[in-house]
C-alpha positions in Angstrom: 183.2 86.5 223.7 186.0 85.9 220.6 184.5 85.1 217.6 186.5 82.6 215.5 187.4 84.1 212.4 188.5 82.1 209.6 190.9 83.5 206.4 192.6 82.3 203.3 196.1 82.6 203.6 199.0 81.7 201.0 201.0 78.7 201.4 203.9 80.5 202.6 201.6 81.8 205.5 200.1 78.4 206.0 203.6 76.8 206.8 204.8 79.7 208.7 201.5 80.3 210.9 201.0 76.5 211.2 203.9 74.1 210.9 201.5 70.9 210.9 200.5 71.8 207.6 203.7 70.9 205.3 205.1 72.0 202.2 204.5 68.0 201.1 200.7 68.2 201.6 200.7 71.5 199.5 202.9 70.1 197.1 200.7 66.8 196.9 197.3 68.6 196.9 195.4 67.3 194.3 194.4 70.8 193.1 196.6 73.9 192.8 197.5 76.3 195.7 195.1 78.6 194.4 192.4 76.6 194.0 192.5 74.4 197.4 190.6 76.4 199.5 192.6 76.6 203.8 190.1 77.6 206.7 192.5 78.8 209.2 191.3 79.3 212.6 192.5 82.4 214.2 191.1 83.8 217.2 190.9 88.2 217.7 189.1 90.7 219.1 188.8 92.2 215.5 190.0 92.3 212.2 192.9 94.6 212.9 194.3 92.1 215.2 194.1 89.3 212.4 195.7 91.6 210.2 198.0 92.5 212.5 198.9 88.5 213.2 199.2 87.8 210.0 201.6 90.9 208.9 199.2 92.4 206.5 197.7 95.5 206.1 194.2 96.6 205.1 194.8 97.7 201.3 198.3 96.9 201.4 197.6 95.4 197.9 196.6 99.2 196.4 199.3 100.7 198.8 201.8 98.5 197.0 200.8 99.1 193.7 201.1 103.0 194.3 204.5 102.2 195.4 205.2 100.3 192.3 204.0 102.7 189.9 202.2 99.9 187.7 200.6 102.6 185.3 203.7 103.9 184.1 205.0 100.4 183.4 203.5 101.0 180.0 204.2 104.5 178.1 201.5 105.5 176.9 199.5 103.7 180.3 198.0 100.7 179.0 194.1 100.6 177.4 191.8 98.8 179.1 190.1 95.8 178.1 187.5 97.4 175.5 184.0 95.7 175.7 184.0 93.1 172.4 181.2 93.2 170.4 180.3 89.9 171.4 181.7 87.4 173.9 181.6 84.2 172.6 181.9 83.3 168.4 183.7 80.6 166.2 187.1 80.8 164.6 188.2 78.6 161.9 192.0 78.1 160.9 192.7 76.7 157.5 195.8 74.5 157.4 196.2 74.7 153.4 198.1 72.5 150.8 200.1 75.1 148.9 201.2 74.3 145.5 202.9 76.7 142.7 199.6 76.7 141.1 198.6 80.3 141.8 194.9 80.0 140.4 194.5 76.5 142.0 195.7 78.1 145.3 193.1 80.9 145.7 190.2 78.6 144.4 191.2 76.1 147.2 191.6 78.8 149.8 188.0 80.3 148.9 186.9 76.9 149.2 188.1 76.4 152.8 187.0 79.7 153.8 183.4 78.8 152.5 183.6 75.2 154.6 184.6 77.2 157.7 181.9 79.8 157.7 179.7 77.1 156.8 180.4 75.3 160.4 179.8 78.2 162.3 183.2 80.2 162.3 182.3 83.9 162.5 186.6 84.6 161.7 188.9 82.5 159.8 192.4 82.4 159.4 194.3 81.7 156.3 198.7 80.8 156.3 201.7 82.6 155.9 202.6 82.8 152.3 199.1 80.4 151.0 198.9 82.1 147.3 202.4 81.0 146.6 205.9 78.5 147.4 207.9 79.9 150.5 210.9 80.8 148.9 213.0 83.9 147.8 212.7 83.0 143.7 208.5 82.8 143.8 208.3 85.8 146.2 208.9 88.2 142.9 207.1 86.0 140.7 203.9 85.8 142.3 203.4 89.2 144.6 200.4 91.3 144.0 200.0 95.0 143.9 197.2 95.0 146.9 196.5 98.8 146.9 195.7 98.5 143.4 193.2 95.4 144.3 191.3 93.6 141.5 193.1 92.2 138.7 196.3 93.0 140.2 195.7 91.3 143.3 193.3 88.5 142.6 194.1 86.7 146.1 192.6 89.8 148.3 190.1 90.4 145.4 188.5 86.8 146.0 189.0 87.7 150.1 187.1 90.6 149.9 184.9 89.5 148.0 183.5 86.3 149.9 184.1 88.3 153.5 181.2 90.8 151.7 179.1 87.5 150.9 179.3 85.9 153.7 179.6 88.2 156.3 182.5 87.0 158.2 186.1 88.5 159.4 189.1 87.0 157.7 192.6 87.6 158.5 194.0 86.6 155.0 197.1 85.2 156.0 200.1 86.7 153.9 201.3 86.7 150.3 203.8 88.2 149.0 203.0 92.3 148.0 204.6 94.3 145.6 205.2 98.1 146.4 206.7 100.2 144.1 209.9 98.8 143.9 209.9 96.8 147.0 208.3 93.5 147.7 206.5 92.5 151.5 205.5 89.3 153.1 201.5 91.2 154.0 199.1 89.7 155.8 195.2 91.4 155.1 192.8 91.8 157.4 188.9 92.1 155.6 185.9 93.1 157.7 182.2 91.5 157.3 181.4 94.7 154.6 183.9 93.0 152.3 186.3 96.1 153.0 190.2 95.8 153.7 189.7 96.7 157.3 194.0 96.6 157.6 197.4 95.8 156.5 200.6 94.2 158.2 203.7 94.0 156.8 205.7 91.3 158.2 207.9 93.2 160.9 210.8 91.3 162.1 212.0 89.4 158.6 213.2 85.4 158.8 217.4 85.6 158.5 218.6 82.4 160.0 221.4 80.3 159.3 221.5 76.9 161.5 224.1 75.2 160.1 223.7 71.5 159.2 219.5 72.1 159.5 218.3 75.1 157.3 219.2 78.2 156.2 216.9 81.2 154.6 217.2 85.1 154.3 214.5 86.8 153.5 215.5 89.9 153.6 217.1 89.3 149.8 213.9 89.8 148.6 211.6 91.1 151.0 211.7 94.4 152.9 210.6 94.4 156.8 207.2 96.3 157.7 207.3 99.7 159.7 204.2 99.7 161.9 202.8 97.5 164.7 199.2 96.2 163.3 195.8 96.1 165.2 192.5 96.3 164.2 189.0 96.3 165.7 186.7 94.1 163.8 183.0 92.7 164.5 184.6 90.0 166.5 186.5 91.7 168.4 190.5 94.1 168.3 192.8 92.0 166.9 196.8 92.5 166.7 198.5 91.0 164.0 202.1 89.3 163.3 203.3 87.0 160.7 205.5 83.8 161.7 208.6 85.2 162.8 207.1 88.3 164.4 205.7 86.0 167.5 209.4 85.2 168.6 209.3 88.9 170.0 207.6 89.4 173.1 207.7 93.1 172.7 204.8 93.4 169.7 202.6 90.9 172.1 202.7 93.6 175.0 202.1 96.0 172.8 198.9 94.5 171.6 198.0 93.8 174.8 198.7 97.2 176.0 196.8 98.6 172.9 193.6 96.2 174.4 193.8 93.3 172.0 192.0 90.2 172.8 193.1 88.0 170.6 196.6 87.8 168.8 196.7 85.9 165.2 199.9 84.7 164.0 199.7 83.2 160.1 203.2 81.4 159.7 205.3 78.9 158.3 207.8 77.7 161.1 209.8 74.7 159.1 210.9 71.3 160.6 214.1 72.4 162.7 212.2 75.2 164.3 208.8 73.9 164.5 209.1 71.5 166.9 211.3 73.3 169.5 209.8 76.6 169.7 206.2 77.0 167.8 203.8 75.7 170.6 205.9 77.3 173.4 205.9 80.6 171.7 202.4 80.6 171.5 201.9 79.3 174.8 204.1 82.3 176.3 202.7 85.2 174.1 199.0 83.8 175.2 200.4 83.5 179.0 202.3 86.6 179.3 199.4 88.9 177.9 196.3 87.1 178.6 194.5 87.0 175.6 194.2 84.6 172.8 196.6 83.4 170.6 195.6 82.1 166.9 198.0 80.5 164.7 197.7 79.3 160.9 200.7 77.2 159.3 200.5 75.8 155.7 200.0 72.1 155.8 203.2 69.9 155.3 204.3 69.2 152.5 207.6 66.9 152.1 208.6 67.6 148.4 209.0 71.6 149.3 211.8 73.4 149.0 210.8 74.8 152.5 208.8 72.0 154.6 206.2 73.8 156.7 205.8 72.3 160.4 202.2 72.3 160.6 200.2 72.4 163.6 197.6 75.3 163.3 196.5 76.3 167.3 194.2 78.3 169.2 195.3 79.0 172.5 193.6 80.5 175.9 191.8 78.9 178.4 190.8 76.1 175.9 193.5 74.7 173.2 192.4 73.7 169.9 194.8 72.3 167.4 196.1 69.6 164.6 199.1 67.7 162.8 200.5 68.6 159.8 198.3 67.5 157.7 195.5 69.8 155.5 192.9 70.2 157.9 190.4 73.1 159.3 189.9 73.4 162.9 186.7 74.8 164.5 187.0 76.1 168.0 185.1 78.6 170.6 186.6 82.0 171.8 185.2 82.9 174.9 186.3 86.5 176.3 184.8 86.4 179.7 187.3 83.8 180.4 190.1 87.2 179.8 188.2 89.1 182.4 188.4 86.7 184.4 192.1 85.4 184.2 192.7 88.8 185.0 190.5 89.2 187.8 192.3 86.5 189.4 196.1 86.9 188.4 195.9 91.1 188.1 199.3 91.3 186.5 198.5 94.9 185.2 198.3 96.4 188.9 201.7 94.1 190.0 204.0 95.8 187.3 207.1 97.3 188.5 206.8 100.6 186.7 209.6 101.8 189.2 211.7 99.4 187.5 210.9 99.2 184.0 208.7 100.0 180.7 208.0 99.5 177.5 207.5 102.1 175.6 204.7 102.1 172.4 206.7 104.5 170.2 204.1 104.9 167.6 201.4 105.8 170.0 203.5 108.0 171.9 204.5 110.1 168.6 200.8 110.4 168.1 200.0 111.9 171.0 
């Protein structure tokens, strides 16, 4: 006797197979394509008949992707997904008033840090630029000699110091840092010992001219960073850009590649920018890569020389943000959702290695 044998099929299959079904009804599902679920009855004598019927082969998925060449998509192949040491915590983002009082800034900043921890976040994230105004004449005037630490750096010495007390991650945000001769736009990453766990210089430096709407150059002052940044902390490996650094897809894929889970972003997009491009960037770099994507702005401040945009967000599978306004948002990471994203859209076996790659230069010198 045949056995009826029902399979999921795509939609393209549905309207080829069976007419009666029309684009219109897929289109008007109430639920996406891949989550309406299609029983399709289709009568055969055995599987190899179905798969015959419907054109597809058994493994044609992992025949394909040996034809593709996925793996060498990436150069070095792409790490897997490392095991986090946990799965779900708390991150905090701190949307700070900065004023040109430098003391006033790092006692309200340790403040914040302290109200975050205190609801539950187990990481916090501090601006772009949060010790100090956003322009090219503070930049000299209040940059800090980090390697030296202490005295000569009292915004990471009041980081380390309460990231020791109370046991939490912190990516610092960025102040200026002065090197030798040389000043950066440095973002600080302290683990839950109180230790300076890593350092990114800002990469990709913020030259714009828009003319009639804003102009800045910060390359008259600051000198670009060198090396891509990721860390693995007790929440988690962590890549690391500053503001402008997210408008290039290339450092997000290598985070990803590199097995991040979550990408924070401290920055200060202004009023011109900030509203075209600042959610969507952060909406593809979270998309493109599956992972998380953190991001701390200063809080808005109209009497500026530079007028931050605002708008702090965590984005994934849930979206947390605010205004433009001072404010601290609370919100849950969840990994598991990363495993499973990828379990369902497997993006990392459907590369076209035949057709391109991106290459991690720094890790292939090191090997």
């Amino acid at each position: 006797m045949k056995s009826a044998v029902s399979s999921l099929v795509s939609s393209r299959n549905l309207t080829r197979l069976h007419p009666a079904i029309s684009r219109p009804f897929l289109q008007n599902s109430s639920k996406p394509i891949s989550q309406t679920t299609f029983f399709i009855p289709t009568f055969a004598r055995n599987t190899e008949n179905l798969y015959q019927k419907l054109r597809i082969r058994p493994n044609s998925t992992s025949i394909m992707s040996s034809a593709f060449k996925p793996e060498q998509a990436r150069l070095p192949p792409a790490l897997p997904l490392p095991t986090p040491p946990l799965t779900k915590f708390k991150i905090g983002l701190c949307q700070l008033s900065v004023t040109p009082d430098k003391e006033r800034n790092i006692k309200h900043a340790r403040n914040a840090i302290e109200e975050a921890a205190q609801k539950g976040a187990q990481l916090v994230v501090l601006p772009e630029i949060w010790n100090s105004p956003y322009s090219n004449d503070s930049f000299p005037v209040y940059a800090e000699d980090i390697d030296a630490g202490h005295d000569a750096s009292p915004s990471t010495a009041m980081l380390a110091e309460i990231s020791g007390r109370l046991r939490i991650t912190i990516v610092g945000g960025s102040i200026p840092e002065r090197c030798g001769d040389k000043l950066y736009n440095t973002c600080c990453v302290f683990g839950t010992d109180g230790k300076l766990k890593a350092k990114h210089r800002k990469i990709h430096l913020f030259d714009i001219d828009i003319p009639g709407k804003i102009t800045f150059m910060e390359s008259k002052t600051l000198t670009a960073g060198e090396t891509p940044t990721i860390v693995d902390t007790d929440v988690g490996r962590i890549g690391i850009g500053i503001c402008y650094d997210i408008r290039f897809q290339e450092l997000a894929m290598i985070y990803a590649s590199r097995g991040a889970h979550l990408l924070c972003y401290p920055g200060a997009f202004n009023m011109t920018t900030g509203p075209l491009h600042w959610e969507l960037l952060q909406r593809a770099r979270a998309v493109d890569n599956q992972l998380y994507v953190a991001t701390c702005s200063p809080a808005r401040d109209a009497g500026a020389g530079y007028i931050a945009w605002g708008h702090s967000t965590l984005f994934g599978e849930v979206l947390a943000t605010t205004e433009h306004d001072e404010d601290i948002i609370i919100a849950e990471i969840d990994y598991s959702i990363l495993e499973q994203r990828r379990m369902n859209l497997p993006l990392a076996k459907q590369r076209r290695g035949d057709l391109y790659q991106l290459v991690d230069i720094q890790r292939q010198n090191a090997d």
